[in-house]
C-alpha positions as a printed Julia matrix, in Angstrom:
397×3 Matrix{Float64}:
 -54.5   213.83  -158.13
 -52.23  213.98  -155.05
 -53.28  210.04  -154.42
 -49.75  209.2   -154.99
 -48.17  210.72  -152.52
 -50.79  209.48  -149.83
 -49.57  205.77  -151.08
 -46.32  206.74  -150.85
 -46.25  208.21  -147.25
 -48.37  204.92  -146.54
 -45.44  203.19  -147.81
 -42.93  204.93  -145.7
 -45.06  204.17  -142.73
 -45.07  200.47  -143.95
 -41.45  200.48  -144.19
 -41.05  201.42  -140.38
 -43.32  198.1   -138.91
 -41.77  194.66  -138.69
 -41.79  192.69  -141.87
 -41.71  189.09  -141.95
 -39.06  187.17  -143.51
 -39.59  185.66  -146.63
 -37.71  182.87  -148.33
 -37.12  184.14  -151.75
 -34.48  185.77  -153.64
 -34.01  189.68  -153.81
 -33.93  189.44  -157.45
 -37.05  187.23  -158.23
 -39.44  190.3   -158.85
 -37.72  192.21  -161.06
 -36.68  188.54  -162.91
 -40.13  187.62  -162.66
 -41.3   190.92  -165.02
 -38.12  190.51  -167.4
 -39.38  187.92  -169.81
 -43.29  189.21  -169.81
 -44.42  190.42  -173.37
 -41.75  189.25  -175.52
 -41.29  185.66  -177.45
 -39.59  183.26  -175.96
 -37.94  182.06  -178.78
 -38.22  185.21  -181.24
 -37.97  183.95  -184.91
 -36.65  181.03  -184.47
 -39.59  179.08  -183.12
 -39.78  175.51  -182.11
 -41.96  174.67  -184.72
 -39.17  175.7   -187.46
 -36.42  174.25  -185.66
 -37.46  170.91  -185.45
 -38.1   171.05  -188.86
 -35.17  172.28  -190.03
 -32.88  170.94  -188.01
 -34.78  167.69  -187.38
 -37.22  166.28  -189.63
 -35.37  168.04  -192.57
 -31.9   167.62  -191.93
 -29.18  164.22  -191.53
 -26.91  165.81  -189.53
 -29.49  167.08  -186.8
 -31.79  164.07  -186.55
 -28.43  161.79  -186.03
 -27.24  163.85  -183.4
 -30.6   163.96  -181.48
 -31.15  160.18  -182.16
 -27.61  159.51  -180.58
 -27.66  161.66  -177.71
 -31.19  160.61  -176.65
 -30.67  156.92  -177.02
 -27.51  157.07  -175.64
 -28.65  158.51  -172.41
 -32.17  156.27  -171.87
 -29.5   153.46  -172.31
 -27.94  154.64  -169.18
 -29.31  152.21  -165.96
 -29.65  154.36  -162.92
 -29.21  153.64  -159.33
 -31.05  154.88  -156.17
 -29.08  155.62  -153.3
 -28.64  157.48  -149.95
 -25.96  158.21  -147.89
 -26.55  154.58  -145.96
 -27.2   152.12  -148.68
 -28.1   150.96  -152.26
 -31.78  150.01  -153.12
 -31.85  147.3   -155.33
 -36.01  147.23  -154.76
 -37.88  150.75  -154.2
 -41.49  152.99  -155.27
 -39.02  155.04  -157.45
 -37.09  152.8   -158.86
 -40.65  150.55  -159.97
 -42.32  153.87  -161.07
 -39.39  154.68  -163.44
 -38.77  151.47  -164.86
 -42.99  151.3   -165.35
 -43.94  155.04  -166.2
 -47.11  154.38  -167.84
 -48.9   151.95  -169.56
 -48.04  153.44  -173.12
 -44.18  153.54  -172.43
 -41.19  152.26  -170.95
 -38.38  153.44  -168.9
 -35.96  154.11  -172.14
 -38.82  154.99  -173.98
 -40.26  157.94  -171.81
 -36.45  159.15  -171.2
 -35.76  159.03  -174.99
 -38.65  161.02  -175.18
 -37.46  163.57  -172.71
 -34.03  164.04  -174.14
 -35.2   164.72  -177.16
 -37.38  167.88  -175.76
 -34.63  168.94  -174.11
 -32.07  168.76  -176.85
 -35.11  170.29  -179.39
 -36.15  173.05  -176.92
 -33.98  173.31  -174.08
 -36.57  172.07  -171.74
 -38.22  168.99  -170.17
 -41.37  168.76  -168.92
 -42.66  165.48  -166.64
 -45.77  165.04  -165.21
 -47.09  163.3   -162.56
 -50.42  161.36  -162.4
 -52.38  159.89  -159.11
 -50.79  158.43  -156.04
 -50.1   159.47  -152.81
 -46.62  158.97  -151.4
 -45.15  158.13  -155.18
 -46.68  159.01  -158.31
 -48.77  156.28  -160.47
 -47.72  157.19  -163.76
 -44.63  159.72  -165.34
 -45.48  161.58  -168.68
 -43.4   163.81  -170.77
 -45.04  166.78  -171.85
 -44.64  168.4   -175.22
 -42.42  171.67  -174.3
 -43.98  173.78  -177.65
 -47.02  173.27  -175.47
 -46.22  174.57  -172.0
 -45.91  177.83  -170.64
 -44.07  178.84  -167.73
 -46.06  181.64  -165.58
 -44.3   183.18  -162.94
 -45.32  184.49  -160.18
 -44.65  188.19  -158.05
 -41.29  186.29  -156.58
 -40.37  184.96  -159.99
 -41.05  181.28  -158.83
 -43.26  179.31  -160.99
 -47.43  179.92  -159.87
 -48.59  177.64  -162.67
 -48.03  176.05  -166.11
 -50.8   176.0   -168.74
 -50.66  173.07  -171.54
 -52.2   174.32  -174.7
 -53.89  171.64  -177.08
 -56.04  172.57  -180.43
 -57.05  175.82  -178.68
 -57.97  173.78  -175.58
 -55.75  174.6   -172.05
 -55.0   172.99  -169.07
 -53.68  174.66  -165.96
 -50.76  172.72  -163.92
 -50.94  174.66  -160.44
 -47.72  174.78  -158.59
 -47.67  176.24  -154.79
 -48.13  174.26  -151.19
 -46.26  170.31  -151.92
 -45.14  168.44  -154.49
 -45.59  170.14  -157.84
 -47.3   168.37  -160.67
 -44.41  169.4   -163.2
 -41.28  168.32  -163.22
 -39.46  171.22  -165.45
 -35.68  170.39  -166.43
 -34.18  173.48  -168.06
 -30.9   173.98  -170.2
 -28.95  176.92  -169.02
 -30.05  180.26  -171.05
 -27.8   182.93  -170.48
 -30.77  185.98  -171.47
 -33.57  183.82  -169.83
 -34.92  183.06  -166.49
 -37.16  180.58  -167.13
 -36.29  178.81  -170.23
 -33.58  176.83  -171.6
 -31.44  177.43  -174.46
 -31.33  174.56  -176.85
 -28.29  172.94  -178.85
 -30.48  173.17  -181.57
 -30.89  177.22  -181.53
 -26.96  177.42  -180.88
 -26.71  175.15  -184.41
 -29.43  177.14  -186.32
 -27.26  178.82  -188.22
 -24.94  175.98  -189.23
 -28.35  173.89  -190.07
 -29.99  176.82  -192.61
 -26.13  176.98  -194.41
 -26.64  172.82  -194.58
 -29.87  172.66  -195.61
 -29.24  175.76  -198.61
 -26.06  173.36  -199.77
 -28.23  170.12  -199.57
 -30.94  172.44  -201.93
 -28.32  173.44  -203.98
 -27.32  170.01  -205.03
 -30.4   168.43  -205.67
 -30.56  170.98  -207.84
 -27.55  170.48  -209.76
 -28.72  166.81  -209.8
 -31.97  168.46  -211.65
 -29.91  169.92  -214.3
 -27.78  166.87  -214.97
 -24.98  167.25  -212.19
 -23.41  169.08  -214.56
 -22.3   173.38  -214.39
 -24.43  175.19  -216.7
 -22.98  176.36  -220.12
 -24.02  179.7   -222.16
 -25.88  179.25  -226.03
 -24.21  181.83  -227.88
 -25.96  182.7   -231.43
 -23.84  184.42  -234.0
 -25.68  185.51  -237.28
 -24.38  186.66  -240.44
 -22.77  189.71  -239.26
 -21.61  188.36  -236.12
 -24.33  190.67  -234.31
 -27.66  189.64  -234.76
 -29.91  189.18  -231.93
 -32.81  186.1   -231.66
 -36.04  187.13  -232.13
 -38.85  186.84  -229.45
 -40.47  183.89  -231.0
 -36.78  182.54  -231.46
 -35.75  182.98  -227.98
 -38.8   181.67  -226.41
 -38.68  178.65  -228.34
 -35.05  177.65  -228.06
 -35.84  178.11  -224.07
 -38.92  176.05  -224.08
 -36.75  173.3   -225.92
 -34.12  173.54  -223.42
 -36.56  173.04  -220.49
 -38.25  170.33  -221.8
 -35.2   168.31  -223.64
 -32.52  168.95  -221.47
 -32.97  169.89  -218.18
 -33.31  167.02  -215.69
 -31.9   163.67  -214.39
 -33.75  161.74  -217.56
 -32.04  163.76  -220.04
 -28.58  163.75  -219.23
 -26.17  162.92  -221.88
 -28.69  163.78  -224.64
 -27.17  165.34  -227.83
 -27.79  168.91  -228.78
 -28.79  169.93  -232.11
 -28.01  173.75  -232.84
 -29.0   175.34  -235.69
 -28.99  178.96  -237.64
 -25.56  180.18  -236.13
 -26.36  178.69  -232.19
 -23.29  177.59  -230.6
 -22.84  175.79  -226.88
 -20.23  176.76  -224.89
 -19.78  174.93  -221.38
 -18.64  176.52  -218.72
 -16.38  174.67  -215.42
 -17.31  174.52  -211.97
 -16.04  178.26  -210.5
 -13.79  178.02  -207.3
 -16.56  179.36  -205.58
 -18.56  176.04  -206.97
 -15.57  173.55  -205.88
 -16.17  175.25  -202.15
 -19.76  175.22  -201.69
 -18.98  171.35  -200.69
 -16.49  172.34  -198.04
 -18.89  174.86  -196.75
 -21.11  172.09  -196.38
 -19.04  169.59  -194.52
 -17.78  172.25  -192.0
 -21.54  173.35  -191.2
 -22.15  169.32  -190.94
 -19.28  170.03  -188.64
 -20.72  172.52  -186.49
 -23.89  171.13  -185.7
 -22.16  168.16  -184.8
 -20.04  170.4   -182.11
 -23.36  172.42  -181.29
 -24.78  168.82  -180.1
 -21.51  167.67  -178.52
 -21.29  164.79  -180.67
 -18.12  163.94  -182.22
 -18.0   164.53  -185.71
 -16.23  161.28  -186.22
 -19.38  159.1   -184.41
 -21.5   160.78  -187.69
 -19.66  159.63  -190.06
 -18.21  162.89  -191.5
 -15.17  163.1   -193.64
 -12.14  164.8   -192.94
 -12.44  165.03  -189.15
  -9.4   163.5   -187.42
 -10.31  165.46  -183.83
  -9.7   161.78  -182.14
  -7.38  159.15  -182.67
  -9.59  156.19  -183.34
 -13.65  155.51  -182.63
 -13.09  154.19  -179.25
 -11.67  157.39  -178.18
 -14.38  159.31  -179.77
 -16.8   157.36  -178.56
 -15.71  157.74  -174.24
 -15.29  161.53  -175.22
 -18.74  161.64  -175.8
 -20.24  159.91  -172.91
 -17.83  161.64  -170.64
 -18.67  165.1   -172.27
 -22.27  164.63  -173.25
 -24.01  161.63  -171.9
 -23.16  161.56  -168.52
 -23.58  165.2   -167.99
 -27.05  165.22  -169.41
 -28.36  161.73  -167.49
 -26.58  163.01  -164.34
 -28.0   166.78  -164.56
 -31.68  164.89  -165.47
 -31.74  162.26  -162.73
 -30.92  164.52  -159.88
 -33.5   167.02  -160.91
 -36.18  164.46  -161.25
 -35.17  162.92  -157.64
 -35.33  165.61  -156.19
 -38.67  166.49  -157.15
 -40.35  163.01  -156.61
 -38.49  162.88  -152.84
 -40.78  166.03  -152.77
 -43.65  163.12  -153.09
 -42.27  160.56  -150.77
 -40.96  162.92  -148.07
 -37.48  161.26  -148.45
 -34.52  162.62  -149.77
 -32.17  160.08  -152.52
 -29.72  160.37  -155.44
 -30.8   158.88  -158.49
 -27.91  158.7   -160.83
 -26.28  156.82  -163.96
 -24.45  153.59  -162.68
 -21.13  154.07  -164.46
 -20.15  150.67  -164.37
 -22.75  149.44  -166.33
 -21.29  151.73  -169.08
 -18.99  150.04  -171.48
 -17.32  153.12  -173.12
 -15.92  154.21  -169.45
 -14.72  150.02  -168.91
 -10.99  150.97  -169.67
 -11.17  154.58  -167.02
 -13.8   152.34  -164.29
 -11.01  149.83  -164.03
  -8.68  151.85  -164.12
 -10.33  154.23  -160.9
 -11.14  151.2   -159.32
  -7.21  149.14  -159.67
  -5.89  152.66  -158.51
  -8.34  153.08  -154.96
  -8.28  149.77  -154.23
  -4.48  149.76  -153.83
  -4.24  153.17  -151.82
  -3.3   151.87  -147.93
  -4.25  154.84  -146.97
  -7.53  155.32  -147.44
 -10.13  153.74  -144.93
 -12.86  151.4   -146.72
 -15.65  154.36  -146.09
 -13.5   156.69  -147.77
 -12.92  154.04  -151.12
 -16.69  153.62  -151.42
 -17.14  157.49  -151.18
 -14.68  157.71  -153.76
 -15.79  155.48  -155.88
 -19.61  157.48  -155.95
 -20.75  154.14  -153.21
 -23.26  154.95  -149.98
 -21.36  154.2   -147.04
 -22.98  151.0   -146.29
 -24.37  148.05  -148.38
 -27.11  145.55  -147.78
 -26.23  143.03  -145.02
 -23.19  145.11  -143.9
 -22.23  145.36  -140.48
């Protein structure tokens, strides 16, 4: 029973001898145990937030659609700090993936797992030096598993009960994992869509709640009021459940609006208006419209909704949300994923958006490029550095 302090005086022994250095953070073991047992979503799974928020909802599947296609739209350049490759393994590999997809196709694909989930998965298939074929992977199918230093050991891919183990340790890693920052986690993302969840279920109610007022007309219920003789006699049951049954089947519903209604035996209809808390339930709407739209960083204004005068016109709108959104995401994306294929080639290159090739940033480019141009003052290395160029070009001196 006293085995613990034997390990323990074993441990102060241990303590006393030379340990090797070990590149790896203090804080990776105790990270590494932080996340084990619980869900990594909780309740709100990916499964239910794509199809609420997607599949289900205007709003969401606009602002998905617009970020993602936006953003495989974007050409990239490869680059180091001595030239420009207008030919290179990378630069064929991306713009070839596979044989099922193309570049925009298999980037689409991977901004939309990242917007859905807050993570990206890539993998890479065959090849030596550079990778034969890129892959997205299904992030509501991976699993992260850490190991003791809170560094990735593995991932497992989990299809119809069957599952496939990615193992990560000595070279290039088969998994390229692009994360959204999470704030409580330290190995998944946090998605726009979870930040927009509650937005989405107060859209999605009002969107219920009008299809059902379509179902009853589009018009406010009214109350049957049945006055007998005295003023105070009371349906009976066979009364009551007929005059409902009637009402159900003769005028409820889209076919039967503007039908007459024949009372009889003291029944009298009384409609009743729309209630102020009626006339705001379509405001309600339009601001959670509103809020998903800011969740995404999409201006409301590129969606379409009403009563949003953030910007001054479309165009403005429209560089706000490449500056804000686009190029963040693209930029944040590339470098991760050239980083981790320079692990394959043993090289080390920027892969980036070409911002000149984007026509919502024409007006700022030439501007930037009018205003170091004229500056005396700066030497021709110190234009191109400014202007995101390597120092040298193809065929200079």
């Amino acid at each position: 029973m006293f085995d613990f302090l034997k390990r323990a005086d074993a441990g102060q022994e241990m303590g006393k001898m030379d340990v090797p250095e070990v590149k790896a953070s203090a804080t990776g073991k105790i990270a590494a145990w932080g996340t084990v047992g619980r869900s990594v979503w909780g309740a709100r799974d990916v499964a239910t937030l794509t199809r609420s928020g997607l599949t289900s909802n205007p709003v969401g599947f606009r602002a998905v659609k617009i970020i993602a296609e936006a953003a495989a739209a974007l050409p990239l350049v490869l680059q180091d700090n001595e030239r420009r490759y207008d030919t290179h393994p990378v630069l064929d590999l991306i713009q070839r993936p596979n044989a099922a997809q193309g570049r925009a196709e298999l980037f689409e694909t991977l901004f939309g797992q990242l917007l859905l989930t807050g993570n990206g998965y890539l993998e890479a298939v065959g090849g030596d030096d550079t990778p034969l074929e890129l892959h997205v992977l299904r992030s509501d199918r991976m699993t992260f598993v850490p190991g003791a230093d809170g560094w990735p050991v593995a991932y497992y891919y989990t299809v119809g009960g069957r599952k496939h183990r990615f193992a990560v340790g000595e070279g290039a890693s088969p998994i390229c994992h692009v994360k959204s920052f999470h704030p409580q986690d330290d190995h998944y993302g946090l998605s726009p869509m979870q930040a927009a969840a509650t937005a989405l279920d107060v859209h999605n109610v009002a969107s219920r709640w009008s299809k059902a007022l379509l179902d009853n007309a589009a018009r406010p219920s009214g109350a049957i009021i049945y006055k007998g003789a005295d003023g105070q006699s009371q349906l009976s049951a066979d009364q009551y459940d007929r005059l409902l049954s009637e009402m159900e089947t003769q005028h409820q519903g889209a076919k039967n609006a503007g039908r007459p209604m024949l009372l009889e035996g003291g029944l009298d209809w009384k409609p009743m208006g729309f209630s102020p808390s009626d006339m705001e339930f379509q405001k309600t709407k339009e601001a959670a419209a509103r809020e998903i739209a800011i969740a995404f960083g999409v201006p409301p204004m590129l969606l379409g909704l009403t009563g949003d005068a953030t910007y001054a016109n479309y165009q403005e709108a429209n560089r706000a949300f490449y500056r804000l959104t686009v190029l963040p995401l693209v930029t944040r994306v590339a470098g991760s994923i050239a980083d981790w294929l320079g692990d394959f080639t043993g090289e080390r290159f920027d892969l980036k958006p070409d911002l000149d090739q984007v026509a919502a940033l024409s007006v700022e480019r030439d501007a930037q490029w009018k205003r170091v141009a004229t500056a005396a003052f700066l030497t021709d290395a110190e234009k191109r550095n400014l202007l995101g160029l390597p120092i040298l070009e193809v065929g200079d001196g």
